[in-house]
C-alpha positions as CSV (number, residue, x, y, z in Angstrom):
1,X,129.6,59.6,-89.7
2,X,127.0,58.1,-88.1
3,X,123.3,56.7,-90.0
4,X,119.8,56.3,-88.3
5,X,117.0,54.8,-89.5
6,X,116.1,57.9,-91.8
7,X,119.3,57.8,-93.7
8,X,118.6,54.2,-94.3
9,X,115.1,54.7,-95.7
10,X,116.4,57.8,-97.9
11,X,119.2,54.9,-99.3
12,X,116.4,52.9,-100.1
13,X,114.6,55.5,-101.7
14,X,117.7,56.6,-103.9
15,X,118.6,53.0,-104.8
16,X,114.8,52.8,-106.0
17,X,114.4,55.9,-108.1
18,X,117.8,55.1,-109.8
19,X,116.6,51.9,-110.8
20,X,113.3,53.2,-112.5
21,X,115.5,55.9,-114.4
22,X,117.4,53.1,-115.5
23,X,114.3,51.3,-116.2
24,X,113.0,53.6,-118.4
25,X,116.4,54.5,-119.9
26,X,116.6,50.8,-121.1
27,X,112.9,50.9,-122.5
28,X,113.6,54.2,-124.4
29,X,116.4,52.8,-125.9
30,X,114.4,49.3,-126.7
31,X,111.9,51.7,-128.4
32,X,114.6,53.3,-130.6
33,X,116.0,49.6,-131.7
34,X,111.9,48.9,-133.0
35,X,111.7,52.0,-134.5
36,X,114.4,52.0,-136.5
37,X,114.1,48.0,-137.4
38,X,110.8,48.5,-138.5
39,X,111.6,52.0,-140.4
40,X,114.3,50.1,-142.1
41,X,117.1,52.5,-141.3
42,X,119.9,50.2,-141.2
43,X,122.0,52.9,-139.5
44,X,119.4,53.9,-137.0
45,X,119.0,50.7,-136.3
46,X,122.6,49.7,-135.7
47,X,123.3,52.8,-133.9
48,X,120.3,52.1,-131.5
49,X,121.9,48.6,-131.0
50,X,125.1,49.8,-130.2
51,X,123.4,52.5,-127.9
52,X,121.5,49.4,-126.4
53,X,124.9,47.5,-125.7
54,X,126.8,50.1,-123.8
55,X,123.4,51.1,-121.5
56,X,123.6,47.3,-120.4
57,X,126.2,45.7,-121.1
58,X,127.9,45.8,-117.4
59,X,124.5,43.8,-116.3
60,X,125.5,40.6,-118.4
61,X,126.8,37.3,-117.2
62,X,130.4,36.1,-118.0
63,X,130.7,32.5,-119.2
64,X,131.1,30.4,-115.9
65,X,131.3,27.5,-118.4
66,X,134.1,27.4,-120.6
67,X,132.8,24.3,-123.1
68,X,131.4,25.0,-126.3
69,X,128.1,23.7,-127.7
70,X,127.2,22.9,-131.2
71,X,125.5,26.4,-131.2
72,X,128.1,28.3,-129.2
73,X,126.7,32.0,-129.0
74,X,128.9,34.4,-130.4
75,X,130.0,37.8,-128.7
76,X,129.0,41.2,-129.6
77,X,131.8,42.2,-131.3
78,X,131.8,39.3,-133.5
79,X,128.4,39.6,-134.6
80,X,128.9,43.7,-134.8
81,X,132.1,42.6,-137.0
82,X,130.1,40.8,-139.1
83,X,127.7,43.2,-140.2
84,X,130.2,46.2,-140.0
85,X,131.8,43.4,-143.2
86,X,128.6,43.2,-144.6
87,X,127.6,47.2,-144.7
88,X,130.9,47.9,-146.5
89,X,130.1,45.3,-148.7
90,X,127.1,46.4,-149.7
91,X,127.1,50.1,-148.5
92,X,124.1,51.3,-150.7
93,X,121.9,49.1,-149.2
94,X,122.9,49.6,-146.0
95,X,122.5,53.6,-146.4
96,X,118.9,52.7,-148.3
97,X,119.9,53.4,-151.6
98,X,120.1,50.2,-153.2
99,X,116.8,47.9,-153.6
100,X,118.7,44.9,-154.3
101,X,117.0,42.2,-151.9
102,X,119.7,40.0,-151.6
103,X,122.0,42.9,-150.3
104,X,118.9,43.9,-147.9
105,X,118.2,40.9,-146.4
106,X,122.1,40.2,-145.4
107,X,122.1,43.5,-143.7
108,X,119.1,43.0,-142.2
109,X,119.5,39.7,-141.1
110,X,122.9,40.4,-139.3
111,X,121.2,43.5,-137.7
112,X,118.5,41.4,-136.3
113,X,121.2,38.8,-135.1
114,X,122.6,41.7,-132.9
115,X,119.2,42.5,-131.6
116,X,118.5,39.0,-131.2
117,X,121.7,38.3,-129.1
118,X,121.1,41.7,-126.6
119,X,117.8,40.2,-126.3
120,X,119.2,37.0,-125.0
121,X,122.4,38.7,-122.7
122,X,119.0,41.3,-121.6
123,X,117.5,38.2,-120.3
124,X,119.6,36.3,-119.4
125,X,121.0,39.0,-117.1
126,X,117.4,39.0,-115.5
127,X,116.8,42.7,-116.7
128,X,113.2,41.6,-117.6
129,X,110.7,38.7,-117.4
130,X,111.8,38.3,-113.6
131,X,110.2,38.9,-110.9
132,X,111.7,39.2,-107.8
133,X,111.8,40.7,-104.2
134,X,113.3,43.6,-105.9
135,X,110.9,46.2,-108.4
136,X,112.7,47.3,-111.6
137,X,115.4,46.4,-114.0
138,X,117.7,45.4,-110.9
């Protein structure tokens, strides 16, 4: 099969428009996490985080470093555990029954650790806040 230069150019194209579709996949699904956090549906909310994690999780950086800081920063699925405890600990809060503050603020806070932790793999990743010689996400 053989390419000339308007092949190439159509590449470039294609490589392009995928990355503003993914662009504003990411940002729709960034709008659903604020939506939901500041509706104070706990299960919106942690469905739009776990929505979040599988639309970018295969841009995040493994651990080149294997030590371990004071404030080593725990994995997904550790945090996710951790609230998954804490909903079925306090599962009418969770669902917005309960008004008990205590119980709302646990769930709340481990929800916003979550957020708070794709934030950080989102950026760290370079998915935003970078410029480069490249437009978009990638």
């Amino acid at each position: 099969m053989q390419f000339n230069s308007s092949d190439q150019s159509n590449d470039g194209k294609l490589a392009y428009d995928l990355r503003q579709i993914y662009a504003k996949l990411v940002g729709e699904h960034l709008v659903d996490v604020a939506i939901a956090r500041k509706a104070k549906n706990y299960p919106e909310y942690f469905e739009a985080l776990e929505d979040l994690y599988i639309c970018t999780k295969h841009n995040y950086k493994a651990d080149k470093k294997k030590k371990k800081s004071k404030k080593e920063i725990k994995t997904y699925n550790t945090l996710k555990n951790k609230f998954i405890d804490i909903a079925n600990t306090y599962p009418d809060a969770y669902l917005g029954i309960s008004s008990d503050s205590k119980e709302l603020s646990e769930i709340k806070n481990a929800l916003n650790k979550i957020e708070l932790f794709l934030w950080y793999k989102i950026k760290e990743a370079k998915m935003i806040g970078v410029k480069d010689s490249k437009e978009g996400l990638l």
